[in-house]
N, C-alpha and C positions, 0 to 999 in steps of 0.2 A: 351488795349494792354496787361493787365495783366490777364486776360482769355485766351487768346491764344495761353498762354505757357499749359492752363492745355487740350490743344487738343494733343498736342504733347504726345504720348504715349514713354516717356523714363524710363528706369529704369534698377537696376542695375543688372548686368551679373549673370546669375548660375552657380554655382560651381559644376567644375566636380573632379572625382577623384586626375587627376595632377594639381588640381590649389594649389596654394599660401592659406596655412592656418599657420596663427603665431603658433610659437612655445608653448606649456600648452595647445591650446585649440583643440578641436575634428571639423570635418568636421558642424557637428549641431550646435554645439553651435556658431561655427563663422557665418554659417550662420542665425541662430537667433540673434546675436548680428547685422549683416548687415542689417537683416530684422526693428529692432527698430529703428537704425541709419536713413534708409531711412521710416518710419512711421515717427519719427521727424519731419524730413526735409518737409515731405508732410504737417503735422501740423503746422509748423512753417511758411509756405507758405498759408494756409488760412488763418491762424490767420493774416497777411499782408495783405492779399484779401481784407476781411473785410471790414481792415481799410480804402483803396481804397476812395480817395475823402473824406473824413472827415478830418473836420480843423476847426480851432478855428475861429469864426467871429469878426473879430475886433471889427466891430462898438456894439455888445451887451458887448464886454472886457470896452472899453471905457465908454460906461453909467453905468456901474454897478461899477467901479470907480469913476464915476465921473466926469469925464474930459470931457465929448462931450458937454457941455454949456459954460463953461466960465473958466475961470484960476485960480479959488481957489485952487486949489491943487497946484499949483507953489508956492504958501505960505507957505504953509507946508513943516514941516524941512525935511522931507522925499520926497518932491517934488513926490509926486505920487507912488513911491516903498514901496515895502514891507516893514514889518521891522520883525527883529530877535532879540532875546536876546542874550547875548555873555556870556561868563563867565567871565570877568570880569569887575570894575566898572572904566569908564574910567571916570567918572564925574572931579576925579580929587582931590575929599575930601578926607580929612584921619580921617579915621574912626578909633578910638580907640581898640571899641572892638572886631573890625575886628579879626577873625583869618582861615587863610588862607596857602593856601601853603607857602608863601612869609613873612609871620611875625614870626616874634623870637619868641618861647617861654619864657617868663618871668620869669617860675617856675627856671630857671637853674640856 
């Protein structure tokens, strides 16, 4: 389905003396500036093509975690997700020599 649009020969109008040119710029430059706008658009339309039918296959997601034999990973405090480091330390201890946005300076 997504070939079919590029049989479709559409594109955009030529400019003749009375068309619509924004105010600053010359009859050239706007249409060079249209001309890039729709190159984009044609690029950004294959670069999609491309991708056409590519997708992640679960069952190789699954074994390369781990999960496709048996429930070990449910043990785990992360139960199978990622993990991230945060910026701060939610353990809960207070750390003395901590200093941090959040602790008083002493010197004062």
């Amino acid at each position: 389905m997504i070939t079919c649009f590029l049989e479709i020969q559409l594109g955009t109008g030529k400019l003749s003396a009375k068309s619509y040119v924004p105010d600053g710029l010359t009859l050239a430059q706007y249409e060079a500036q249209r001309s890039k706008e729709t190159k984009g658009k044609a690029d950004n339309y294959q670069r999609n093509v491309a991708k056409a039918g590519k997708f992640l296959d679960y069952t190789q997601f699954y074994i390369d975690r781990g999960t496709d034999t048996n429930e070990s990973w449910n043990k785990d405090i992360n139960k199978g997700h990622r993990m991230c480091k945060t910026k701060y330390d939610w353990s809960g201890e207070k750390i003395e020599e901590s200093k941090g946005w959040f602790t008083k300076d002493k010197k004062k």
